[in-house]
N, C-alpha and C positions, 0 to 999 in steps of 0.2 A: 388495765388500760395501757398499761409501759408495754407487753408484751405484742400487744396490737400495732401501738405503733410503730416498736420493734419492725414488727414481722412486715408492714405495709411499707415500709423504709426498704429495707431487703427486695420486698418486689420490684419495689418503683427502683432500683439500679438496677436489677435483673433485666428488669423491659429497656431501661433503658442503652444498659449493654449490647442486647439485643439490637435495637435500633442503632445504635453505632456499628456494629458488625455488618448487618445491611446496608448503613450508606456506603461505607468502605468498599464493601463488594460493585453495589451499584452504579458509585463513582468508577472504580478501574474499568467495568466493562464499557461503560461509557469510553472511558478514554480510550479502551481500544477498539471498539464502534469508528469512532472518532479518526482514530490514525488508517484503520483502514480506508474510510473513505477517504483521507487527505492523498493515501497512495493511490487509491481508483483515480481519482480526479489528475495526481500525475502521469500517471500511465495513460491517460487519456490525451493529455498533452504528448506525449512521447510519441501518441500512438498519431495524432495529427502534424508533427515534424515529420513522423517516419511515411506519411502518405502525400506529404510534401516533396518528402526526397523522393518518392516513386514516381509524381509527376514533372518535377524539373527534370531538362533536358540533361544529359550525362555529358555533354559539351557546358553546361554550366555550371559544374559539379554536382548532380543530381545523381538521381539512378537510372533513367530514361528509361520508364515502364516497367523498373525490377528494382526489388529490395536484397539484391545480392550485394553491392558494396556495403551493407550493415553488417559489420564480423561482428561476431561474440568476444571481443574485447574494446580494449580502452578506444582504439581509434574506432571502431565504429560507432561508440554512442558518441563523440566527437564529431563524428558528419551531422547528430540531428543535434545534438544538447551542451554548454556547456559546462564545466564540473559541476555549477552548481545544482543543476537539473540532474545529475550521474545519484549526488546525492546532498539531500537539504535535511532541513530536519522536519521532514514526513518519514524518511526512510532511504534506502539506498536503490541504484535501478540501474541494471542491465540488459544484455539484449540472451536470453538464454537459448536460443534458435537462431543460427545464423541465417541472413535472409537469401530468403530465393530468389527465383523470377514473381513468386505468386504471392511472398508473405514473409512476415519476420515475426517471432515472438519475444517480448521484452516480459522482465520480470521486477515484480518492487518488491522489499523486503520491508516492514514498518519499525521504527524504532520504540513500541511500547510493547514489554512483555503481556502476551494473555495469560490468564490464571493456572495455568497448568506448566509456563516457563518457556513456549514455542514464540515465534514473530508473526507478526499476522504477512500472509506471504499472498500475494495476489500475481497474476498471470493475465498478459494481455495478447491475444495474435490478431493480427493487423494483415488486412488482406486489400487489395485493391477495389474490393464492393463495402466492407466493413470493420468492426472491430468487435470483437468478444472478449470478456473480463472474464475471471473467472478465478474465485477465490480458492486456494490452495489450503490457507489454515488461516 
């Protein structure tokens, strides 16, 4: 009878080890579910300043029908966002394609590691008819 319940003791931490190792797991990818969308959802912002700047007049400091005043540095994400939109705690966000007359592409990097130690990285281009997201990693 000791040895039964022994060994049914031994299981029940087995399983339940088990079951710890799955929430652990299921929680992080959550959380990095989670951080990705928080960065789709700013880039989606980023991506509606940046199609505001294309309609303001460039007499109003706008871009007047072109996303070419958007440089790939600090002063251009300055014309749509300020620092704290560059970077919050979703992630950090640039403009990784300088814009054109026809489009700009910004990029968010998220600040929770995925399982394997990469950033969840998403990709937004912004074009005067739409916007496409498009996850990287």
């Amino acid at each position: 009878m000791g040895q039964n319940q022994l060994l049914l003791i031994i299981l029940g931490m087995i399983i339940i080890g088990v079951m710890i190792t799955v929430a652990i797991i299921l929680m992080q990818e959550n959380a990095v579910t989670a951080n990705r969308d928080a960065v789709a959802s700013d880039l989606l912002v980023l991506a509606a300043k940046g199609k505001q700047y294309y309609n303001t007049p460039a007499s109003n400091g706008g871009g007047g029908h072109s996303f070419s005043g958007l440089t790939a540095d600090a002063s251009g994400m300055s014309k749509l966002a300020s620092a704290g939109l560059s970077a919050n705690g979703n992630g950090n966000y640039t403009i990784i394609t300088p814009g054109t007359s026809s489009g700009v592409v910004f990029q968010g990097i998220g600040n929770v590691a995925t399982s394997n130690g990469s950033w969840p990285t998403l990709t937004c281009s912004v074009t005067a008819s739409g916007n496409t997201i498009a996850i990287v990693n």
